[in-house]
PALUMZA-725037 format. One record per atom (N, C-alpha, C): residue in one letter; x, y, z. Coordinates in Angstrom, 1 decimal. Layout:
N
aa->A; east->X; north->Y; up->Z
...
END
This chain:
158
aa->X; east->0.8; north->-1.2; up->0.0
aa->X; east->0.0; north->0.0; up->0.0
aa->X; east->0.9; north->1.2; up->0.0
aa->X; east->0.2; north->2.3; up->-0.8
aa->X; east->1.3; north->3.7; up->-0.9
aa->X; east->0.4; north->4.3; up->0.2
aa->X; east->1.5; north->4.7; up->0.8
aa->X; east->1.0; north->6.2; up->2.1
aa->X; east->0.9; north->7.8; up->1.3
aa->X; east->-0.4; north->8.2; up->1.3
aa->X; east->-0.8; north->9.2; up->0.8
aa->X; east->-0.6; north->10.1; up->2.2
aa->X; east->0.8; north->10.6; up->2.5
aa->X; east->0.8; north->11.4; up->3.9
aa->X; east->-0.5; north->12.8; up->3.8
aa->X; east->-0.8; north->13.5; up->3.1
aa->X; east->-1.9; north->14.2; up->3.2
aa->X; east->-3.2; north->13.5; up->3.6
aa->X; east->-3.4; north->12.8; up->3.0
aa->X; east->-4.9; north->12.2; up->3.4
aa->X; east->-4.8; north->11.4; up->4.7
aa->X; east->-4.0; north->10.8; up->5.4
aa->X; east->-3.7; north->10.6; up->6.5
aa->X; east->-3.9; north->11.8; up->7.4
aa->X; east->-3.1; north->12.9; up->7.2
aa->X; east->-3.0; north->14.0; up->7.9
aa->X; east->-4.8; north->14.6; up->8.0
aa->X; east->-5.0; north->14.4; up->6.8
aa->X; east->-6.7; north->14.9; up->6.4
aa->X; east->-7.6; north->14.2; up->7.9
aa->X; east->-7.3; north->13.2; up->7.4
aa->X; east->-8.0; north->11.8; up->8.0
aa->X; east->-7.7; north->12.4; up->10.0
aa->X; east->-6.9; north->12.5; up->10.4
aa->X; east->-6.6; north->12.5; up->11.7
aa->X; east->-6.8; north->14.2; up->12.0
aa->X; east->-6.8; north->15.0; up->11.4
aa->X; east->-6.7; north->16.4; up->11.7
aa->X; east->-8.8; north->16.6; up->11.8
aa->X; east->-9.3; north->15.4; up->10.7
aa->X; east->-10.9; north->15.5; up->10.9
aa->X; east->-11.3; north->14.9; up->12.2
aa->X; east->-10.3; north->13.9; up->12.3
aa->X; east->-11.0; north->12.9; up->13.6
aa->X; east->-11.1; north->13.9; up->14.7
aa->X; east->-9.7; north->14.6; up->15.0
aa->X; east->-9.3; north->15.4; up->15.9
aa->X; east->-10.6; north->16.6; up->16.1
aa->X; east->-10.9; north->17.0; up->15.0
aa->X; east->-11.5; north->18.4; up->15.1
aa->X; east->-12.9; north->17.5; up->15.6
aa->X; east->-13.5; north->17.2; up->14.7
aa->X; east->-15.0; north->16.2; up->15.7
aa->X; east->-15.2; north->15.8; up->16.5
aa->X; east->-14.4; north->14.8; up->16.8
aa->X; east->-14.3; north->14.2; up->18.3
aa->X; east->-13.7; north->14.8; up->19.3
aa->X; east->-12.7; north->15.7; up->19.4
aa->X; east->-11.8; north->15.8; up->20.8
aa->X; east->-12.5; north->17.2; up->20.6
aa->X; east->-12.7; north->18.1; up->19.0
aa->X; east->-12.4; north->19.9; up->19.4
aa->X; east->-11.3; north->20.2; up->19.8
aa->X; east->-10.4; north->19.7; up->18.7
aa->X; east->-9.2; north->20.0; up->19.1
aa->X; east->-8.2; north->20.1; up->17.5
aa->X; east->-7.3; north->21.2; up->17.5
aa->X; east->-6.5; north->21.5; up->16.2
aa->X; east->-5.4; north->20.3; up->16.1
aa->X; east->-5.2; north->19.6; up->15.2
aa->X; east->-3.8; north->18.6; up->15.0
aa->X; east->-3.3; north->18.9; up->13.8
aa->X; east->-2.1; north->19.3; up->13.7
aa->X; east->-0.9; north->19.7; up->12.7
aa->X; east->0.0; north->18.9; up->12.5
aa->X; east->0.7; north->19.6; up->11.3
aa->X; east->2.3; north->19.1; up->11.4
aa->X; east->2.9; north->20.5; up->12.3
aa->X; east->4.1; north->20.0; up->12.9
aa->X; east->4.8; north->21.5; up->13.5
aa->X; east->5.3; north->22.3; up->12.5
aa->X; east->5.3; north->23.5; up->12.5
aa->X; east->5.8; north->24.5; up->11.4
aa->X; east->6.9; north->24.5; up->11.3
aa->X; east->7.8; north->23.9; up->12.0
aa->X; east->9.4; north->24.1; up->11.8
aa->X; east->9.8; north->22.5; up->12.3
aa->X; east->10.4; north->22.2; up->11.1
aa->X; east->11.6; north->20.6; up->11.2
aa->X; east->11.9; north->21.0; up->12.6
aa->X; east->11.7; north->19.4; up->13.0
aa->X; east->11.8; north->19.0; up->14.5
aa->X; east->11.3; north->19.9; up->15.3
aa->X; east->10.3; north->20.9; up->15.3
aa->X; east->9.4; north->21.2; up->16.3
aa->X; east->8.3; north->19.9; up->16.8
aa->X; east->7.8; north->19.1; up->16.3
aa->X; east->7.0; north->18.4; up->16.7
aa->X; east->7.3; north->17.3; up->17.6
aa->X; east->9.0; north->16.7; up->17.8
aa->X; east->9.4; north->15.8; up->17.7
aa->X; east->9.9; north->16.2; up->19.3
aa->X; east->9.6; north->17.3; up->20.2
aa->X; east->10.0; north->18.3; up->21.2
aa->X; east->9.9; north->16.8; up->22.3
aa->X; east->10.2; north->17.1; up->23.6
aa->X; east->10.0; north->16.5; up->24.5
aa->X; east->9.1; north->17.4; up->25.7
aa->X; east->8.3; north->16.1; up->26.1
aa->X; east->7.0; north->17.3; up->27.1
aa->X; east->7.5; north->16.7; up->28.5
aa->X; east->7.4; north->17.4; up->29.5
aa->X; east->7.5; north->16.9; up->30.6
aa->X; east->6.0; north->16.1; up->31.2
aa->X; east->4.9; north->15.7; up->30.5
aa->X; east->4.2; north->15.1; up->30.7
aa->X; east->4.7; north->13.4; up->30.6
aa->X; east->3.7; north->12.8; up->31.0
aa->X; east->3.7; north->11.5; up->30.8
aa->X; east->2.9; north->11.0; up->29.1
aa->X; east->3.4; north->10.1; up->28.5
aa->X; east->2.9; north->9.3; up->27.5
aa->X; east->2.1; north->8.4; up->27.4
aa->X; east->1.4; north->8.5; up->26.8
aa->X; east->0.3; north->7.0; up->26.1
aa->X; east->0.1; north->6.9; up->25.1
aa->X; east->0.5; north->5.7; up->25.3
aa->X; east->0.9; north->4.9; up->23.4
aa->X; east->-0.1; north->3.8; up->23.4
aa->X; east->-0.9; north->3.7; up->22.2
aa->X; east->-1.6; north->3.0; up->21.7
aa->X; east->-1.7; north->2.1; up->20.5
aa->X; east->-1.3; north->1.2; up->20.0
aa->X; east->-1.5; north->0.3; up->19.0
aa->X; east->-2.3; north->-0.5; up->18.6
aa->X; east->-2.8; north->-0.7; up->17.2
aa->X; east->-3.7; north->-1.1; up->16.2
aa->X; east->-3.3; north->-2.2; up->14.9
aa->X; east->-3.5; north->-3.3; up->14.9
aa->X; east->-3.0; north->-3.8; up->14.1
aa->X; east->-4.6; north->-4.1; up->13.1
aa->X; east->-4.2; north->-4.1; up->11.8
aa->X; east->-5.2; north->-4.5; up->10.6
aa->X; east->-5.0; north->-5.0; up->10.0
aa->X; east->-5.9; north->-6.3; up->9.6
aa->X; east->-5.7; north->-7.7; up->8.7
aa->X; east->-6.6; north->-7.5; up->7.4
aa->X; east->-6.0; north->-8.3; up->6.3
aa->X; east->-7.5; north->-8.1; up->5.4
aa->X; east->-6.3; north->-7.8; up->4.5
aa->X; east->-7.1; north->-7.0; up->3.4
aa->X; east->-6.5; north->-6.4; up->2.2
aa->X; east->-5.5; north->-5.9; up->2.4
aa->X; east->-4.9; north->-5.1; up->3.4
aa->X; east->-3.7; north->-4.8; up->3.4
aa->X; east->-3.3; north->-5.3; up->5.3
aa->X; east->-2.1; north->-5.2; up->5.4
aa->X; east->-1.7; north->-5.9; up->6.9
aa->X; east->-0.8; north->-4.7; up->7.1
aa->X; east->-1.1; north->-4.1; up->8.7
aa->X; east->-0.4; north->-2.9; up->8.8
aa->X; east->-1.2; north->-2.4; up->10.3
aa->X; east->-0.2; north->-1.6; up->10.6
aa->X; east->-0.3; north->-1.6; up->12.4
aa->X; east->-0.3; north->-0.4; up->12.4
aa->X; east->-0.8; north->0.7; up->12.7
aa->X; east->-1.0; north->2.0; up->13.6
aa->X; east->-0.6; north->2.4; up->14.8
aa->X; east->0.1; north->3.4; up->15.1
aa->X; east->0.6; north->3.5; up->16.9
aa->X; east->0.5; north->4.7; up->16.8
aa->X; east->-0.2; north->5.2; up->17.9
aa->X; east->-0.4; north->6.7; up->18.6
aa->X; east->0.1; north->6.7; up->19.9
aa->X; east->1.0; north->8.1; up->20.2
aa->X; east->1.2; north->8.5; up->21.0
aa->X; east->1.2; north->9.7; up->21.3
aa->X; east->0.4; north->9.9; up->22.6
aa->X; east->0.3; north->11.0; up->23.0
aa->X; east->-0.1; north->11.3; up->24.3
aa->X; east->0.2; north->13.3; up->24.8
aa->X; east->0.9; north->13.3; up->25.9
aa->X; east->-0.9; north->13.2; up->27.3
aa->X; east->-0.1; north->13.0; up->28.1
aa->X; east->-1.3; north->12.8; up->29.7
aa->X; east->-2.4; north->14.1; up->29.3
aa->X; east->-2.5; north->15.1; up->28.8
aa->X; east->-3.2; north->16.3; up->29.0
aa->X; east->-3.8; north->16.1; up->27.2
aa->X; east->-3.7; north->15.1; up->26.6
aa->X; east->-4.1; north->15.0; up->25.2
aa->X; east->-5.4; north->13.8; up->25.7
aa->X; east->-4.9; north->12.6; up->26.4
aa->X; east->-5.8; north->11.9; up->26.8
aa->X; east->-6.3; north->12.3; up->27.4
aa->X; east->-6.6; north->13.2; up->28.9
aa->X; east->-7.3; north->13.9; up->29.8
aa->X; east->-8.6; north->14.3; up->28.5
aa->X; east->-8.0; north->15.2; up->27.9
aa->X; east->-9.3; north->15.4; up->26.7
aa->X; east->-10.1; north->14.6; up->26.0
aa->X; east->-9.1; north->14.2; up->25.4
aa->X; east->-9.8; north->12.8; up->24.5
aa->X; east->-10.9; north->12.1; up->25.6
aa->X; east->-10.4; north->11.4; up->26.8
aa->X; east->-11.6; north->11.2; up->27.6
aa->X; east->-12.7; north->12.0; up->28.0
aa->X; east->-12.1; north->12.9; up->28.3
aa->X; east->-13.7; north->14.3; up->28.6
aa->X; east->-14.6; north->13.7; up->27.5
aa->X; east->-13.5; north->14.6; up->26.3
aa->X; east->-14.9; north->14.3; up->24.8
aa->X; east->-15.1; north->13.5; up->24.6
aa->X; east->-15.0; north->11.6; up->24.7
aa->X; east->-15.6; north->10.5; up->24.4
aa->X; east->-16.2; north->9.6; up->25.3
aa->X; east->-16.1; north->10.0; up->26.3
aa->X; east->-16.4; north->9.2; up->27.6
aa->X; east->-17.4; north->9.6; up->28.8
aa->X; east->-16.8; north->11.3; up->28.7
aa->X; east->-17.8; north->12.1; up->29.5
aa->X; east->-17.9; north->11.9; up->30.7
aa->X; east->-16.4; north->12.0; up->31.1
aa->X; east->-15.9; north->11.4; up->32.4
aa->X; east->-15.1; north->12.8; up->33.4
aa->X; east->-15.1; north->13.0; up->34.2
aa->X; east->-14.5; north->13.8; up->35.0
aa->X; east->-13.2; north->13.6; up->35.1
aa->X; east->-12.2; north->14.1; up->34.4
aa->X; east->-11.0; north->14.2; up->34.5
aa->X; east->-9.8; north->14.4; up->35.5
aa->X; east->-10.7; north->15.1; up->36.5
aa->X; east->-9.9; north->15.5; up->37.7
aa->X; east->-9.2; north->14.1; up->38.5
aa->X; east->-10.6; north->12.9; up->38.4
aa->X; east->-10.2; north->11.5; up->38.8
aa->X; east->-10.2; north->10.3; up->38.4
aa->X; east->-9.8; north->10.4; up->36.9
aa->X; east->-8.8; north->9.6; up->36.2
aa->X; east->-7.9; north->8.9; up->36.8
aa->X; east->-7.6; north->7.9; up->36.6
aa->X; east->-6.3; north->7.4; up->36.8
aa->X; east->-5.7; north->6.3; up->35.3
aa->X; east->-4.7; north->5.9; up->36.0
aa->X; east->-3.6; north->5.3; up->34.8
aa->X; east->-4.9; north->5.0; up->33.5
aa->X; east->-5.4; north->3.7; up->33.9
aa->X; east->-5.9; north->3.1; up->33.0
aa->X; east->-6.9; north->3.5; up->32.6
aa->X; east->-7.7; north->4.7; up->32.9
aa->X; east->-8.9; north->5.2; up->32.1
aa->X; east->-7.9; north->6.3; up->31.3
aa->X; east->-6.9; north->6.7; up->31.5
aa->X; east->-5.8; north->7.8; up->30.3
aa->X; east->-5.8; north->6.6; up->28.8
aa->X; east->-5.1; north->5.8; up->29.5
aa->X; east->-5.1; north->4.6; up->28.6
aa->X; east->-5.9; north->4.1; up->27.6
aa->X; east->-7.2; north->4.1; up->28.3
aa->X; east->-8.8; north->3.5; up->27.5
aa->X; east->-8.9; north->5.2; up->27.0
aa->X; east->-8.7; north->6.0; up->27.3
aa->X; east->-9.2; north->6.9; up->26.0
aa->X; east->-7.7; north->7.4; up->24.6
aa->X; east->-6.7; north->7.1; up->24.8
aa->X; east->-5.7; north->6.8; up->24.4
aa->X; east->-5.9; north->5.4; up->23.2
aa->X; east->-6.2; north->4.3; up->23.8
aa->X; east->-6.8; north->3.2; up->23.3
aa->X; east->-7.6; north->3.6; up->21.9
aa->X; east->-8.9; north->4.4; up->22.3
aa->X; east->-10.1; north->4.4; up->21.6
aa->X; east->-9.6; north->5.7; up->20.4
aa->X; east->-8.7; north->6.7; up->21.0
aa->X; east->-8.2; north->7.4; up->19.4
aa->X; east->-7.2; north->6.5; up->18.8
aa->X; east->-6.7; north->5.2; up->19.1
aa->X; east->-6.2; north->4.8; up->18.1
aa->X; east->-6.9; north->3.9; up->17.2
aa->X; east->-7.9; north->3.7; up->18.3
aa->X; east->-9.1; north->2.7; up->17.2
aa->X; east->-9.8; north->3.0; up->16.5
aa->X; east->-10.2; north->4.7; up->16.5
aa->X; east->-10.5; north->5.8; up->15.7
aa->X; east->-10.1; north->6.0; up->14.6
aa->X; east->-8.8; north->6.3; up->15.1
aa->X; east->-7.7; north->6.6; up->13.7
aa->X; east->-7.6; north->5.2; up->12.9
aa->X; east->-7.6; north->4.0; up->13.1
aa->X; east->-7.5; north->2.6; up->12.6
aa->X; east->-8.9; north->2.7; up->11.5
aa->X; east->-10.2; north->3.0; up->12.2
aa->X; east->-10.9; north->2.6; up->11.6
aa->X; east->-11.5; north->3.8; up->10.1
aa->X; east->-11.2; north->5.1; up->10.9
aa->X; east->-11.3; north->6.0; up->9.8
aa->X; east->-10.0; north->6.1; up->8.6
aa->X; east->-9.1; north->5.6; up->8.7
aa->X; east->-8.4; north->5.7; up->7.6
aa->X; east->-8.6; north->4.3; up->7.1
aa->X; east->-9.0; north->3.3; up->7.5
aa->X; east->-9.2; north->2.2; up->6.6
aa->X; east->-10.5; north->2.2; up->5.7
aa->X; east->-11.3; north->3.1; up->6.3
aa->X; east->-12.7; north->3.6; up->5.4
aa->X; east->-12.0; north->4.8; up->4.4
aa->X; east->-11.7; north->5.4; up->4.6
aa->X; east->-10.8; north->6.9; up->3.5
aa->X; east->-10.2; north->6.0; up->2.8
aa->X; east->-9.2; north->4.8; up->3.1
aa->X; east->-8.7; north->4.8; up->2.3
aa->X; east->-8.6; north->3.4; up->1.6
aa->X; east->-9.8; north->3.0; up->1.9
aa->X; east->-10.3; north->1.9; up->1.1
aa->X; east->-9.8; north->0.6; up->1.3
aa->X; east->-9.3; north->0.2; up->2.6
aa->X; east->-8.9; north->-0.6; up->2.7
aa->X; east->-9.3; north->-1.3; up->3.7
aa->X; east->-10.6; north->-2.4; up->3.4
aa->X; east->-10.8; north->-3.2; up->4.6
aa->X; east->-10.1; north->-4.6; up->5.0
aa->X; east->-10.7; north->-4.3; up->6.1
aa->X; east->-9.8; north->-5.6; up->7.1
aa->X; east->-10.9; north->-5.5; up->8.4
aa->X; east->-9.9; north->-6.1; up->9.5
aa->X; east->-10.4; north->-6.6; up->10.2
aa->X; east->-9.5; north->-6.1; up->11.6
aa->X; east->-10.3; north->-4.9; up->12.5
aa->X; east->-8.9; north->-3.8; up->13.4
aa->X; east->-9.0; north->-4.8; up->14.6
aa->X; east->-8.1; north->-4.8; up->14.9
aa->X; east->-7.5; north->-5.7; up->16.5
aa->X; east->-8.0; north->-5.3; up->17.5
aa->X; east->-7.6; north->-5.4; up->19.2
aa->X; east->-8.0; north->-4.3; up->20.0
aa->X; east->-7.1; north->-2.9; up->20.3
aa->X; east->-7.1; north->-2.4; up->20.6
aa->X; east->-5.8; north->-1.5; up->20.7
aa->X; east->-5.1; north->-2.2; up->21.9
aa->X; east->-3.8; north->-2.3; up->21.9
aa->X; east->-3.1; north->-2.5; up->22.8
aa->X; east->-1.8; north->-1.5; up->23.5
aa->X; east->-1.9; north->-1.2; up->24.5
aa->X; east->-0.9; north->-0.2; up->25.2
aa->X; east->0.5; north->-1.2; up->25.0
aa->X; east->1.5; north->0.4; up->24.7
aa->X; east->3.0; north->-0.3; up->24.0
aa->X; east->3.6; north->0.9; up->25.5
aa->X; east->4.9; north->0.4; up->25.8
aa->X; east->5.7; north->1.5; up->26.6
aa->X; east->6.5; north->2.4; up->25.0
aa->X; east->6.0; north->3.9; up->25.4
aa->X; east->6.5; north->5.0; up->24.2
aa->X; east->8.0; north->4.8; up->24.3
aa->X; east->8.7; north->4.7; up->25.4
aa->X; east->9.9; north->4.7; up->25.5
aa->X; east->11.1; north->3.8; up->25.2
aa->X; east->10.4; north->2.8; up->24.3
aa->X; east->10.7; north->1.3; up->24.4
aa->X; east->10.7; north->1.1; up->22.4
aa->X; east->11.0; north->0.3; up->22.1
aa->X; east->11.4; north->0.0; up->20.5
aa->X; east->9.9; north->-0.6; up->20.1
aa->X; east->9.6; north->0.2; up->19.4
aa->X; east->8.3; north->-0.7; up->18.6
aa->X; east->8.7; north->-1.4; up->17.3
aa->X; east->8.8; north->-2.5; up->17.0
aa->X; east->9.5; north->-2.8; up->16.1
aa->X; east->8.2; north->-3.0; up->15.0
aa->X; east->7.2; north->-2.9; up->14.9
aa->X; east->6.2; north->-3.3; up->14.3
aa->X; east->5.6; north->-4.4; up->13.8
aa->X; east->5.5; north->-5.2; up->15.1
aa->X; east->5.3; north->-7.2; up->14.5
aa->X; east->6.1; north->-7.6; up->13.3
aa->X; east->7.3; north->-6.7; up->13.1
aa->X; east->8.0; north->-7.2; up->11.9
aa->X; east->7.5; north->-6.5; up->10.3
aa->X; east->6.7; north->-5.5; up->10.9
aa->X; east->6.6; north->-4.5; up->9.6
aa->X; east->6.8; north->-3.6; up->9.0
aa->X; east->7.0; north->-3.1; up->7.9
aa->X; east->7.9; north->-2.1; up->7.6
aa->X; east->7.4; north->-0.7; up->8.0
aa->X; east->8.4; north->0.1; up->8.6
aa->X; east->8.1; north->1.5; up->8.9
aa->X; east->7.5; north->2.6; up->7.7
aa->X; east->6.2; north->2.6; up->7.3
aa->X; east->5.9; north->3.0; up->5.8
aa->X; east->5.6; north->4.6; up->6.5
aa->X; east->5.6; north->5.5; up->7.2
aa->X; east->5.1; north->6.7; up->7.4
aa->X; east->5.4; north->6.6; up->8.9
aa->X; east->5.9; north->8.5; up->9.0
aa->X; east->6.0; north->8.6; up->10.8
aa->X; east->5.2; north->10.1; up->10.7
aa->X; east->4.7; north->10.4; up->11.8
aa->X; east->4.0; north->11.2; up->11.4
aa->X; east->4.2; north->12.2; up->13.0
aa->X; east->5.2; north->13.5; up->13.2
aa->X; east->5.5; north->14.3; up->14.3
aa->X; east->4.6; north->15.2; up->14.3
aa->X; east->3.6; north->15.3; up->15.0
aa->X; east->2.0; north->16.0; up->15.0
aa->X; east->2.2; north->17.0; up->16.3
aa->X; east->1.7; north->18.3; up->16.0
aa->X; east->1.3; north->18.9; up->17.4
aa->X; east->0.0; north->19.3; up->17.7
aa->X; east->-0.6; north->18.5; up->18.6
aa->X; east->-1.8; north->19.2; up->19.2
aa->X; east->-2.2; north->20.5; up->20.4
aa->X; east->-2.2; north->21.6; up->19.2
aa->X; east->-2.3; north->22.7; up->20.3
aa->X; east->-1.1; north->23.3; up->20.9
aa->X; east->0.2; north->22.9; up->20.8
aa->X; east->1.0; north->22.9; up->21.2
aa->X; east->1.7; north->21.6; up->21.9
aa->X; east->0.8; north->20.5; up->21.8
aa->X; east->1.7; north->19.8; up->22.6
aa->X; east->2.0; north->18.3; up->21.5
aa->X; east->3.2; north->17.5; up->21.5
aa->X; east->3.5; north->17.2; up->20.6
aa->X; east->2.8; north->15.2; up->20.4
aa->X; east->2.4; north->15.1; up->19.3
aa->X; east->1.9; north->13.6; up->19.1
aa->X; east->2.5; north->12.9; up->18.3
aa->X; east->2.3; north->12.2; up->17.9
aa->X; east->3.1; north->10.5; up->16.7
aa->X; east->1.9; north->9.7; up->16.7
aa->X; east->2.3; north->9.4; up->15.0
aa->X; east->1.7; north->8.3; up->14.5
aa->X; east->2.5; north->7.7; up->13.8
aa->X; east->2.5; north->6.3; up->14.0
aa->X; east->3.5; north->5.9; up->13.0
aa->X; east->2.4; north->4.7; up->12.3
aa->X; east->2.7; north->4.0; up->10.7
aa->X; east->2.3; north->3.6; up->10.1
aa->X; east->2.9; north->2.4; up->9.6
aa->X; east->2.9; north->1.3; up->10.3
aa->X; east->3.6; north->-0.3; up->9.7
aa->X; east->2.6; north->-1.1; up->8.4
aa->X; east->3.3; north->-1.8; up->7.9
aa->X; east->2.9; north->-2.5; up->6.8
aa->X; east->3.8; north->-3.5; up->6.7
aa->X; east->3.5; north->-4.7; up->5.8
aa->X; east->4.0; north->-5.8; up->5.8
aa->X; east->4.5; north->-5.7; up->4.4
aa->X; east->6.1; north->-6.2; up->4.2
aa->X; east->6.8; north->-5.6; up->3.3
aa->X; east->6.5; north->-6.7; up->2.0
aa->X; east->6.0; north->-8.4; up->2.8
aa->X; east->5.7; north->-9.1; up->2.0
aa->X; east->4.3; north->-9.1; up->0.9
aa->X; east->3.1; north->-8.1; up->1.6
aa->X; east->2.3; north->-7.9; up->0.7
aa->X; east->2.1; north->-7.2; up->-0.1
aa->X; east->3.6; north->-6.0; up->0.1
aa->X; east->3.8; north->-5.1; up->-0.9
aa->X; east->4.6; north->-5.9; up->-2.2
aa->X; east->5.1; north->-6.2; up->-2.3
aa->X; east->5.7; north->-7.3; up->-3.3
aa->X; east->4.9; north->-8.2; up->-3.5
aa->X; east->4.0; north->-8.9; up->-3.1
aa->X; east->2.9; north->-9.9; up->-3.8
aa->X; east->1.9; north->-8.6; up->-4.7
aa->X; east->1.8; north->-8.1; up->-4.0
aa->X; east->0.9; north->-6.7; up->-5.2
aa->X; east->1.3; north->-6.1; up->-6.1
aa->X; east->2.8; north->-6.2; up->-6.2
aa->X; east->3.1; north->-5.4; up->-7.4
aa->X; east->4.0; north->-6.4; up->-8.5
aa->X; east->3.9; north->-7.9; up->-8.1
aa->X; east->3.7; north->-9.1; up->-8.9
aa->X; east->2.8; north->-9.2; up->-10.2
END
């Protein structure tokens, strides 16, 4: 599969604005996006079977998920703890999974989301790194990265 990085960007900058009310970019200046926050992280992963094979991972910061929960859960934020950050963390990656495989015409079959440590090597179940994507929300900085299986790109262009 080719990564159309705009329509991705399209795709996540719509999710963003509907669901959370919230602006997501690229940063305006090389390696602004890529900043380090003194918040805490949550990383979320998505794997997708079917016509194309390829894994999704979101990260992003404690005060991104605080939101994301408000707007999808409609939960009081004040008394959150670890694993409800998580579960709303979780559900924008299964957002992002399910709206770009409708955009972009590619069905399958999405996993659960599963929490990854950000700080740790995601190797991608052995997929190839097809798109990274250094996003800022509002100011504060996110990731998406985009895996694919290198073997189904070569059986397709057979």
């Amino acid at each position: 599969m080719r990564i159309d990085e705009r329509e991705i960007l399209e795709t996540c900058r719509d999710l963003w604005r509907t669901s959370l009310g919230l602006n997501l970019d690229r940063p305006d200046s090389p390696g602004a996006g890529d900043g380090e926050s003194d918040e805490p992280v949550y990383a979320s992963r998505i794997s997708l079977s079917g016509e194309w094979d390829g894994l999704i991972a979101l990260e992003c910061p404690q005060s991104v998920g605080r939101h994301a929960a408000a707007m999808l859960f409609s939960v009081d934020t004040d008394a959150m703890d670890d694993d409800e950050l998580q579960a709303a963390v979780d559900e924008l990656a299964r957002l992002i999974g399910k709206n770009l495989t409708r955009r972009l015409e590619q069905p399958g079959t999405l996993s659960a989301p599963r929490a990854y440590d950000p700080d740790g090597w995601l190797d991608g179940d052995g997929r190839e790194n097809l798109a990274q994507f250094d996003l800022d929300c509002e100011g504060r900085p996110c990731r998406l990265r985009i895996y694919g299986a290198v073997a189904s790109e070569t059986a397709a262009a057979s």
